[in-house]
KETORDO-553845 format. One record per residue (C-alpha): residue in one letter; x, y, z. Coordinates in steps of 0.5 Angstrom, whole numbers, padded with zeros to 4 digits, always signed. Layout:
AXYZ ...
This chain:
X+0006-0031-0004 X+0005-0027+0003 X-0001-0024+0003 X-0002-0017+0008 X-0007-0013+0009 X-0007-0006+0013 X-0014-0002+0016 X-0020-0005+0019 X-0021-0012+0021 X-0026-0010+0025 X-0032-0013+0019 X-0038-0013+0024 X-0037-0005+0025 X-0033-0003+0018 X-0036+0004+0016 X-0041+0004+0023 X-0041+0007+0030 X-0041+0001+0034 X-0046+0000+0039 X-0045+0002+0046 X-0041-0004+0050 X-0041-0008+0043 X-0034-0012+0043 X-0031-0012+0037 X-0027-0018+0033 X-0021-0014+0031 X-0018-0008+0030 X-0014-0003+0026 X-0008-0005+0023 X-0004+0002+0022 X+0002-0002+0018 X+0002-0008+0013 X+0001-0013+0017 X+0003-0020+0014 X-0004-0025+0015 X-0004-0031+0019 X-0006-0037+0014 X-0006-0044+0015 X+0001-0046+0015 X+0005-0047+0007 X-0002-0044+0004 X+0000-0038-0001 X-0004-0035-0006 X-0002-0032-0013 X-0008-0026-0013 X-0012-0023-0009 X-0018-0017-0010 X-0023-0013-0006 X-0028-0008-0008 X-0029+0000-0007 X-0036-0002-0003 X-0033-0008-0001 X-0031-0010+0007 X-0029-0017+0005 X-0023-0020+0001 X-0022-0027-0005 X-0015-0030-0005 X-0014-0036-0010 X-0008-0041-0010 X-0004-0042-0016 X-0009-0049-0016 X-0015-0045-0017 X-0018-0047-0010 X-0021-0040-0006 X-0021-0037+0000 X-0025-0032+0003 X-0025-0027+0009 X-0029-0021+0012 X-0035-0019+0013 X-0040-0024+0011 X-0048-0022+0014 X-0051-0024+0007 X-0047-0030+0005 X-0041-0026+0000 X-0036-0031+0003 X-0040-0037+0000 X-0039-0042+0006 X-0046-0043+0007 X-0047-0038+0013 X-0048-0031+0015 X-0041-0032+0020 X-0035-0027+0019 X-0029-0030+0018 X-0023-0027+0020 X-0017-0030+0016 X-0018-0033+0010 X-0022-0039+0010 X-0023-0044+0004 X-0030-0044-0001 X-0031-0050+0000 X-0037-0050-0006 X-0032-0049-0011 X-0027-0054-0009 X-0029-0059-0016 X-0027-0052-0020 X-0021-0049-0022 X-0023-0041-0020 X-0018-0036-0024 X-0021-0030-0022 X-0026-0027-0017 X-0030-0020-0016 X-0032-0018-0009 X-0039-0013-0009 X-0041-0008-0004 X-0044-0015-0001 X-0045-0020-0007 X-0038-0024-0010 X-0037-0026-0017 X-0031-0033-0019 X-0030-0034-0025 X-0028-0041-0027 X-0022-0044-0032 X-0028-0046-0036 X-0031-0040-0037 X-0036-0040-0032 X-0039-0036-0027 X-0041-0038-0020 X-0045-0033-0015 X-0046-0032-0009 X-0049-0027-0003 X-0054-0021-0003 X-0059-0022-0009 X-0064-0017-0009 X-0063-0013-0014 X-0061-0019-0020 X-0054-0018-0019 X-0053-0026-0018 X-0056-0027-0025 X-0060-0033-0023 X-0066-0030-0027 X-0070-0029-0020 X-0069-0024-0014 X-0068-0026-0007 X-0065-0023+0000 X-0059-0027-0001 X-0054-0034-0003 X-0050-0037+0002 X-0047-0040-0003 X-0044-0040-0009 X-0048-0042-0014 X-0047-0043-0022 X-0050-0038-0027 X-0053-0042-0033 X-0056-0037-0037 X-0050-0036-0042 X-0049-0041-0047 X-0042-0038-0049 X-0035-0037-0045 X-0034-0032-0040 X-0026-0029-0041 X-0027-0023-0035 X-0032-0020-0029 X-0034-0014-0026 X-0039-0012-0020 X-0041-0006-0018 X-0044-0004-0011 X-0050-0007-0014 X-0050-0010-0021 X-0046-0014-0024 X-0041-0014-0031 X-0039-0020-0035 X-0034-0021-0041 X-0036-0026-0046 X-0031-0030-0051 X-0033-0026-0057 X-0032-0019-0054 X-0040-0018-0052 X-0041-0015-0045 X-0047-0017-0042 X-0050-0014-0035 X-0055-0015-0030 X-0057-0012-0022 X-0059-0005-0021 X-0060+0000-0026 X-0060+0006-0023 X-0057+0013-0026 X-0055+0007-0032 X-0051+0003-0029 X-0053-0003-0033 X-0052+0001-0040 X-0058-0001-0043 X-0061+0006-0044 X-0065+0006-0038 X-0064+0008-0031 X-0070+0003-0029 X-0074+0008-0026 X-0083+0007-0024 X-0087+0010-0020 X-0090+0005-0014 X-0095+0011-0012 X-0096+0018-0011 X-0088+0020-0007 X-0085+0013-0009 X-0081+0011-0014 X-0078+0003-0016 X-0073+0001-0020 X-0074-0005-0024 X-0068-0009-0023 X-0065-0014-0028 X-0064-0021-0026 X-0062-0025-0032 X-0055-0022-0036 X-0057-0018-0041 X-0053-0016-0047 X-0051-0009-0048 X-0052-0007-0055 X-0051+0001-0056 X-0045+0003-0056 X-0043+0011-0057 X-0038+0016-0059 X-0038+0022-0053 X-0041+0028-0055 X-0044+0032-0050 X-0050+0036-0054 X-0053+0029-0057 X-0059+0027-0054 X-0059+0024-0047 X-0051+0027-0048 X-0050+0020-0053 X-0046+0022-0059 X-0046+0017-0065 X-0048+0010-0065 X-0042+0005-0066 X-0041-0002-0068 X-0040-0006-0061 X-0033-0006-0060 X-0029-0013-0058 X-0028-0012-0050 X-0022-0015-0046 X-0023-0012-0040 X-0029-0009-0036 X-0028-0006-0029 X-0035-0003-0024 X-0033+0002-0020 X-0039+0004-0015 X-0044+0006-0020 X-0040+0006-0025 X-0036+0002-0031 X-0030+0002-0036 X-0028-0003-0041 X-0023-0004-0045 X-0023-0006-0052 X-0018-0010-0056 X-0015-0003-0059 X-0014-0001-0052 X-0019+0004-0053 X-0024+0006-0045 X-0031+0006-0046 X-0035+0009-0040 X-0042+0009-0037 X-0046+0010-0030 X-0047+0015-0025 X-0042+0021-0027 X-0042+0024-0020 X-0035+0028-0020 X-0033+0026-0027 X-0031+0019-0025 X-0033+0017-0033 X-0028+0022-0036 X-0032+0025-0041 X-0031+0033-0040 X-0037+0033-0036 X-0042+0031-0030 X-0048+0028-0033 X-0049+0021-0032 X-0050+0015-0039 X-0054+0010-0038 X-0050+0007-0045 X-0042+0006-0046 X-0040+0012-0049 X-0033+0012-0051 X-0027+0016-0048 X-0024+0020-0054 X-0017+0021-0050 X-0015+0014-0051 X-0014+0013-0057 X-0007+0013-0061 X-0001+0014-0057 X-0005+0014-0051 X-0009+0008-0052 X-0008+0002-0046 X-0003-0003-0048 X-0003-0006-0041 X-0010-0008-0039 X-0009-0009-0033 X-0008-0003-0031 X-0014+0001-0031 X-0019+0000-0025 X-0025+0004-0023 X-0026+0007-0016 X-0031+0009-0011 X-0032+0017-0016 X-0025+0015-0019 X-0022+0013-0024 X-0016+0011-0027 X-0011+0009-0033 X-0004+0008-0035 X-0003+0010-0042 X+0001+0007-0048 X+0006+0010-0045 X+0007+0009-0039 X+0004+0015-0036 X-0001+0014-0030 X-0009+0019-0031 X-0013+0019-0026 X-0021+0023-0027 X-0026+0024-0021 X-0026+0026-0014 X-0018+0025-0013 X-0018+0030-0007 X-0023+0031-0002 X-0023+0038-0002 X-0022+0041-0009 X-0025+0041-0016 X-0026+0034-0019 X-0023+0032-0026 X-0028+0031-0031 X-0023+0029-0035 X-0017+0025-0036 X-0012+0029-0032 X-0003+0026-0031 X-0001+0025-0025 X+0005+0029-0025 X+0007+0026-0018 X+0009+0019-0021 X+0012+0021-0027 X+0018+0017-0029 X+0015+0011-0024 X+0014+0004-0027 X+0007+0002-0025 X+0006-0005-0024 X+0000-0006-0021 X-0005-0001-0019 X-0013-0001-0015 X-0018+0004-0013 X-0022+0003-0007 X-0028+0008-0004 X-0023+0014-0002 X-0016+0010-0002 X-0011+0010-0008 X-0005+0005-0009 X+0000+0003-0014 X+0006-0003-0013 X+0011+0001-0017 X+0019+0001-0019 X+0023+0008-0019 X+0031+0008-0021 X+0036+0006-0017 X+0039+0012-0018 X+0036+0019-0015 X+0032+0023-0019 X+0031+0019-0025 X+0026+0016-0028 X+0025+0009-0028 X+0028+0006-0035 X+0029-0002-0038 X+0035-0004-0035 X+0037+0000-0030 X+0037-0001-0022 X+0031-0001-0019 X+0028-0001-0012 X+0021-0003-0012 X+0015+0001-0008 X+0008+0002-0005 X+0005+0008-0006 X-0001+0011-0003 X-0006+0016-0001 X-0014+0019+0000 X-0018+0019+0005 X-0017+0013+0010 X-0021+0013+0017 X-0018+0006+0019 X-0010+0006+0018 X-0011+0003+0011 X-0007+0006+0007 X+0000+0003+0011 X+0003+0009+0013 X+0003+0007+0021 X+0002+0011+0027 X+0001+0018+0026 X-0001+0019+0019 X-0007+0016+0017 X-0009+0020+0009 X-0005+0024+0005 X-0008+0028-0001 X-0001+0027-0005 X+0001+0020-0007 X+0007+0018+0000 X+0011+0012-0001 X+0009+0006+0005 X+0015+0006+0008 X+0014-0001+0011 X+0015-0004+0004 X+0020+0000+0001 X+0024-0005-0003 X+0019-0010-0002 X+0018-0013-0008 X+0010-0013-0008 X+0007-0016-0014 X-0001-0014-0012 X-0005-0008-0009 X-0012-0009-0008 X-0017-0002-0004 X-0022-0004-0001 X-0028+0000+0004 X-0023+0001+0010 X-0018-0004+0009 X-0012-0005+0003 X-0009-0012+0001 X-0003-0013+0000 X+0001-0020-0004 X+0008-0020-0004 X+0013-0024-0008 X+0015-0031-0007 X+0022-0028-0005 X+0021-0023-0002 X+0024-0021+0004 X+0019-0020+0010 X+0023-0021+0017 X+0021-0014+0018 X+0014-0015+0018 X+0009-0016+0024 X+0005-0022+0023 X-0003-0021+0026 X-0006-0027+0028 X-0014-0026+0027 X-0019-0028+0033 X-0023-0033+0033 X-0029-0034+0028 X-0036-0030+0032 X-0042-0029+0028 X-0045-0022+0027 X-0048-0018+0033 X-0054-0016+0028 X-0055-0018+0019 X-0054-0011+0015 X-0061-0007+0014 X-0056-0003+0009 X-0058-0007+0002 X-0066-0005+0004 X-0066+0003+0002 X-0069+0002-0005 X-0076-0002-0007 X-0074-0007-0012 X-0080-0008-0019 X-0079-0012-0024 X-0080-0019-0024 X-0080-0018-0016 X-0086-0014-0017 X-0086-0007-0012 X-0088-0009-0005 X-0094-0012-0003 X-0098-0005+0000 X-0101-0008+0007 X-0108-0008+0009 X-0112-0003+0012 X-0114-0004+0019 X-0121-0006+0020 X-0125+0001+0024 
């Protein structure tokens, strides 16, 4: 299948200024452009994340490819290089990957045999090796679980990991309860400066909780742990789906993004009454956290959205319908940092809702806030506060949409039409004018210990 990608391709200065008389590798892509590969290479998914300025495309065989930015060693090929198409992980060649998350700079594969591998920024745990350091720039195995992982999330710093039985399991930073164990890691190094003790080896998380905004800590009851079959880390924050089709949230709740009819963060999985019912997720595969979004497709059919939607505005505290796509059938939906996109069939016929059997023309539709033209829409209009049609892939039938931080990926069908379509060949591989210093804001504690205090100079 074609992949596409739309925005920034310029990784080394995505989200920066770039430097005065710096040359920059890329450029802005205003419209889907189709990504040059080796030749007769297709890819059966692709994925990004909210804070992520690089992608994961896995082949139909299993085998891995990596593209963007990579000044921590997220991309896995052993270096610190950039890499502007997608170039295979060689590490993994000797397993069968069948999923893969990207974080703000970390990247998680899952394997057809429930293994996780890991690779880049380790400063704060979130590879799960039981030990913290700068970076991996390769992707090494998690050994520490003794049971099959079925799925995977990463967050901007932190991990989450589905075991066989329904369990979750997290690590990384624990900041506003990220990780759901009841804390949010918080010490005190010195008088005016405060750490975090990081949690490097996965952790089971063991409290679930019924929402109720007058308990203690804002937790209603405890709850029998439920069995999850999904989990989905926005920036700071995570949803899980269970067997029932029931959404449990936790972390940061800036804007509402957890949907519990409040802002206050939780630091464990408390339970989203409003999908229950009718209302609970028959399709798990569309839910999808964001940057201070959230999102689902209920029972049925009906896409909600919770958090900062607009940019200017109230946020939603709850989950709210959104009214633009009633009648749509969504396929295939993510969120990115401030960028929305679903893969969506409408009737044939004008001004009737999508029903089985009927004549359906296949879209994307996008919209948020985008700096880089990475919302597809061409020269001219770059954001839309309302869900707009991409008018280059308006009877295309894509079958994935993956946001990530300034850039969208795109992948088509095997039969789709892409003759209209322009092909951007990327430039050669260059490595980074300057490694990040972004992921060094915070002290690390813990294991890792607070840094070290330098000596007093001599009088």
């Amino acid at each position: 299948m074609a992949l596409l990608v739309a925005g920034c391709t310029s990784w080394e200065v995505t989200g920066r200024n770039p430097k005065k008389d710096e040359a920059v590798s890329g450029e802005n892509l205003p419209e889907p452009n189709i990504f040059a590969p080796e030749p007769g290479l297709t890819f059966a998914s692709v994925n990004t994340g909210p804070q992520a300025c690089h992608s994961i495309c896995i082949t139909e065989e299993g085998k891995c490819y990596t593209f963007g930015r990579n000044e921590l060693g997220q991309l896995g090929h052993g270096d610190k290089m950039n890499r502007g198409a997608p170039t295979a992980v060689k590490a993994l060649d000797a397993v069968r990957v069948t999923k893969a998350v990207a974080g703000k700079t970390h990247t998680l594969f899952l394997t057809s045999g429930g293994e996780v591998w890991a690779t880049g920024s380790n400063k704060f745990g979130e590879l799960g090796f039981g030990k913290t350091c700068e970076c991996e720039e390769k992707p090494k195995q998690i050994t520490s679980l003794g049971s099959k992982v079925v799925d995977l999330g990463a967050g901007e710093e932190f991990s989450m990991l589905v075991l066989d039985d329904g369990s979750v399991y997290s690590f990384g930073h624990p900041e506003t309860g990220t990780l759901g164990h009841g804390t949010d890691g918080k010490f005190i190094i010195s008088t005016g400066r405060e750490g975090f003790r990081e949690e490097s080896t996965p952790k089971k998380i063991v409290q679930w909780h019924m929402s109720d905004i007058k308990g203690k800590d804002y937790l209603g009851n405890i709850v029998e742990p439920p069995v999850v079959k999904r989990i989905y880390c926005g920036k700071k924050h995570t949803l899980a789906v269970d067997e029932e089709g029931c959404i449990w949230s936790w972390g940061n709740n800036g804007y509402g993004r957890l949907g519990l009819n409040d802002p206050h963060d939780r630091k464990r999985p408390c339970k989203i009454e409003f999908f229950t019912g009718p209302h609970a997720v028959k399709d798990f595969d569309l839910v999808t956290a964001g940057g201070a979004t959230s999102g689902a497709v209920d029972g049925i059919g009906q896409l909600y959205t919770w958090g900062q939607i607009k940019k200017v505005g109230e946020s939603q505290v709850r989950p709210w319908p959104e009214q633009n796509l009633m009648g749509w059938r969504i396929r295939s939906m993510n969120f990115g940092n401030e960028s929305f996109g679903i893969c969506a069939d409408s009737n044939k016929e004008p001004r009737r809702p999508w029903i089985p059997g009927c004549v359906s023309v296949p879209h994307v539709i996008m919209w948020g806030n985008a700096k880089y033209g990475e919302l597809g829409f061409g020269v001219g209009k770059k954001s839309s506060a309302q869900p707009f049609v991409v008018e280059k892939l308006t009877g295309v039938l894509c079958k994935e949409v993956s946001c990530g931080y300034g850039h969208t990926t795109f992948l088509l069908d095997k039969e789709a039409d892409t003759k209209d379509l322009t092909t951007y060949t990327p430039s050669e591989d260059k490595p980074p004018v300057a490694a990040s210093k972004a992921t060094g804001k915070r002290p690390a504690g813990g294991k890792g210990g607070a840094a070290e205090k330098k000596p007093k100079k001599k009088k």
